[in-house]
N, C-alpha and C positions, 0 to 999 in steps of 0.2 A: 680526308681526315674524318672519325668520326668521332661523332658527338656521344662522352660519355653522359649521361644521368647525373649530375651530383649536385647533394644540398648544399644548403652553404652551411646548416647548423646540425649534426648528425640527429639522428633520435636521442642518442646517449645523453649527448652535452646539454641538449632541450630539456629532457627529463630531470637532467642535475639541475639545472637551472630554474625550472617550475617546483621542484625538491626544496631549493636554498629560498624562497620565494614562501612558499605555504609553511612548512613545517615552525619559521617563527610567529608568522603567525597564528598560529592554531596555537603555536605555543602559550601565547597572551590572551587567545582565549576561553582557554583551559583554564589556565589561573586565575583569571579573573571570573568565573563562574563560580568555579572550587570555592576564592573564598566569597563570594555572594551567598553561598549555599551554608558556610561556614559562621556569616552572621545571621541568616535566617536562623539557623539554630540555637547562636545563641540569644538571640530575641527573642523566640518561643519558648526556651529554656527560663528565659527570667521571668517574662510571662506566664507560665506555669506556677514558678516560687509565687510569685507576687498574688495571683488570683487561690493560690491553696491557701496562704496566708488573710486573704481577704476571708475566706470560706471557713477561717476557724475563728473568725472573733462573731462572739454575741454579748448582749448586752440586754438587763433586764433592767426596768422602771419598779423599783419596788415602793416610790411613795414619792407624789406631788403634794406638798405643804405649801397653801398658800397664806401669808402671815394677812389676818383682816386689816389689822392699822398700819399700815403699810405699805409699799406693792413689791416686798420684797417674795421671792420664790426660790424655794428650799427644792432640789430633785435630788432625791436616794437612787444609786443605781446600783449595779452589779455586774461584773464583768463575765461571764459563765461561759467564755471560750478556752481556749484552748494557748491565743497568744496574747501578749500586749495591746493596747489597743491606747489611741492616741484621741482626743476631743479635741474638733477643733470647729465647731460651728455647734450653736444651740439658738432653735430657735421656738417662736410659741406666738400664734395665730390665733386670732377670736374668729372663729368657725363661722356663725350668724355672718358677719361683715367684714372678713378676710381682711381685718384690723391684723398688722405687723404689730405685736405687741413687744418682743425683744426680735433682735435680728444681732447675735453677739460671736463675731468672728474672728475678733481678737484675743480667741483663750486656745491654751493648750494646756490639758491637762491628761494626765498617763493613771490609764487604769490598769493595773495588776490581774492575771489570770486570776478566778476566786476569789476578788478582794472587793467588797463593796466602797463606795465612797459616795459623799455626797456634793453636790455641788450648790453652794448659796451665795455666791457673789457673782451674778447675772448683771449684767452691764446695759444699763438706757433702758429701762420698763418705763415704757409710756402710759403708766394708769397712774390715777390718783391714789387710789385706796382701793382694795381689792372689796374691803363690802360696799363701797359705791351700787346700789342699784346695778346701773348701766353694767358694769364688771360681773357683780357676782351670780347673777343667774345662766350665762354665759355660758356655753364649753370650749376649751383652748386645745389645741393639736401642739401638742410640745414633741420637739425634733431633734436630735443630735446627732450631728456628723461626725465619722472618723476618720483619721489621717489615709486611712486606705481606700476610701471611699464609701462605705457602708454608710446604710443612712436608719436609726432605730425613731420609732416613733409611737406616741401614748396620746388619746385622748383622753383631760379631767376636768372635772371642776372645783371651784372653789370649795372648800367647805363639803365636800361631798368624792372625797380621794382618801 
């Protein structure tokens, strides 16, 4: 008798087999690439909006009033971009000795493209009286932060703004 040659699993049925085996898988990670690709988009996409919208607001200081009998402080500003713009941290620094003079993060106030406004109810000013000696000869770094993260800022002084 002789001995034929034979597999036990032909080529064909191997190859269907190894077929039914990859093909869903590749399938799953097709798809799942596709959409990873599909949020990186649109994450760059809102990131784009967000930082073009960041790039159109400015803001000008056009007058620090500081009231002598007082420690009340008066800032004019101006919105001179392009979008809205939101306030939401104001702060103001004694420059000589990095004295936190206000630190006020409890405000939101909405500035209008072109629309000045001023802002005089500043919240916790730690001075007695702004012609106090100690106070008035002084120069203060005044700061205000926007909802979108831009940060504008003025050095003045009393009595001389």
């Amino acid at each position: 008798m002789k001995w034929k040659s034979r597999r036990a699993v032909s080529q064909i049925i191997g190859t269907l087999f190894m077929l039914a085996i990859v093909v869903p898988i590749g399938t799953v990670i097709v798809t799942k690439g596709l959409n990873q690709v599909g949020e990186i988009n649109n994450r760059l996409a809102s990131g784009i909006t967000l930082e073009s919208e960041k790039g159109q607001e400015d803001i000008v200081f056009e007058h620090i009033r500081f009231d002598p009998v007082s420690k009340q402080v008066t800032i004019s500003i101006r919105n001179v971009g392009t979008t809205e713009s939101t306030i939401n941290k104001v702060t103001i620094v004694k420059m000589e000795t990095q004295e936190l003079i206000v630190n006020d993060q409890n405000i939101s106030i909405n500035v209008q493209p072109k629309i000045g406004l001023t802002i005089s109810e500043i919240g916790n000013i730690s001075v007695a009286q702004w012609d106090d000696p100690i106070y008035r000869d002084a120069e203060y770094k005044i700061a205000i932060t926007t909802e979108k993260g831009n940060f504008f800022e003025i050095s003045a002084r009393p009595f001389n703004t």
